[in-house]
C-alpha positions in Angstrom: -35.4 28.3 23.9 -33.2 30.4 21.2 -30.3 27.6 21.8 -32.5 24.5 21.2 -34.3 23.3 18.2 -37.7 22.1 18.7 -39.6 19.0 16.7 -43.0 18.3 16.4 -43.6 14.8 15.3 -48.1 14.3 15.0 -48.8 10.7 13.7 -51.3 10.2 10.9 -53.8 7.9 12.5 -53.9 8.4 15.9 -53.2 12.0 15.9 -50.9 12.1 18.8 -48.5 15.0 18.6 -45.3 14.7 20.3 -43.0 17.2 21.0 -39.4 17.3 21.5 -36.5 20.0 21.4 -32.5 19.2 21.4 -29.9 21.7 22.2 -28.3 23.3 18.9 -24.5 22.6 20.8 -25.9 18.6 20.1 -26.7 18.8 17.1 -23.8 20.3 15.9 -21.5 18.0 17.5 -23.4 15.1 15.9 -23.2 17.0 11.9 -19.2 17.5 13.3 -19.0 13.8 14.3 -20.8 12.4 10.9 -18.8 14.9 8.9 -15.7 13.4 10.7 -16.5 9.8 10.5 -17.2 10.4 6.6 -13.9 12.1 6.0 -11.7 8.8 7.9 -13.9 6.0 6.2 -12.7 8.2 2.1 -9.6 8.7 3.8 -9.5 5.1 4.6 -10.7 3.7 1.5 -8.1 5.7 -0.1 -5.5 4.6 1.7 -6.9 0.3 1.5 -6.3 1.6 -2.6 -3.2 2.6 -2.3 -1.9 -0.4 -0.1 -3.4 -2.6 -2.3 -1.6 -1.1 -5.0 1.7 -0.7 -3.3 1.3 -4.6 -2.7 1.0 -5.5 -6.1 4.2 -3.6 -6.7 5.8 -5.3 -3.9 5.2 -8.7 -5.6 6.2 -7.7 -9.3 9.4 -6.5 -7.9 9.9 -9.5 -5.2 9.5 -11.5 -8.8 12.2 -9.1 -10.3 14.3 -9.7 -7.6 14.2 -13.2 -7.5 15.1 -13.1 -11.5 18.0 -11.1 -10.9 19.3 -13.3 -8.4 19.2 -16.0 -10.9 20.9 -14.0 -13.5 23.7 -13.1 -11.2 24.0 -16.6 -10.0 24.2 -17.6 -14.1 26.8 -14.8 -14.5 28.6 -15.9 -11.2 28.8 -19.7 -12.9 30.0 -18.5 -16.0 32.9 -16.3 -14.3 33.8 -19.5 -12.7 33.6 -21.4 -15.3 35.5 -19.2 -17.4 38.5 -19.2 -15.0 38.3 -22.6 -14.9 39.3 -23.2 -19.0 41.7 -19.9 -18.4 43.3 -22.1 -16.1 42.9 -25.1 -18.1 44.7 -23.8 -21.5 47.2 -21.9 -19.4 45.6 -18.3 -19.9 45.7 -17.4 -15.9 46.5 -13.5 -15.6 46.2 -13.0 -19.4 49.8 -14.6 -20.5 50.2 -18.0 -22.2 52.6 -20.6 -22.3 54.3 -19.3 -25.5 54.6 -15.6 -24.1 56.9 -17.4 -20.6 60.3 -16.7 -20.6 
């Protein structure tokens, strides 16, 4: 009886005792499995933070991205734009009309 722990359950009305014992090797696996299941669901709660968190970032910088794309495509017209009126006024490679020999 040293490796079990014994309860002793007597209702209030009736009187009735009951008696029951459960191995110590039991009940420690069951505080071990509690312990354990309380440490994954903070660990998991954590980590459902820290994804949500990350997926906000992901957004603000998928909007980011999507800005800069537009800027370079602004920057990209310009450039073409620019070579366009070079070529236009005779400016191509940097020389102009009055500078040919």
């Amino acid at each position: 009886m040293k490796n079990r722990f014994t309860f002793l359950i007597i209702t209030s009305k009736a009187g009735v005792q009951k008696k029951f014992s459960i191995s110590k090797y039991l009940v420690y696996c069951i505080i071990a499995l509690f312990v354990f299941l309380l440490g994954s669901g903070l660990v998991g709660i954590w980590k459902y933070k820290e994804n949500a968190a990350l997926k906000k970032e992901s957004l603000l910088l998928e909007a980011e991205k999507e800005q800069l794309k537009a800027v370079a495509r602004t920057v990209q017209d310009i450039k073409s734009e620019q070579k366009d009126i070079k070529n236009m006024l005779g400016l191509e490679n940097g020389a102009s009309e009055n500078e040919k020999p």
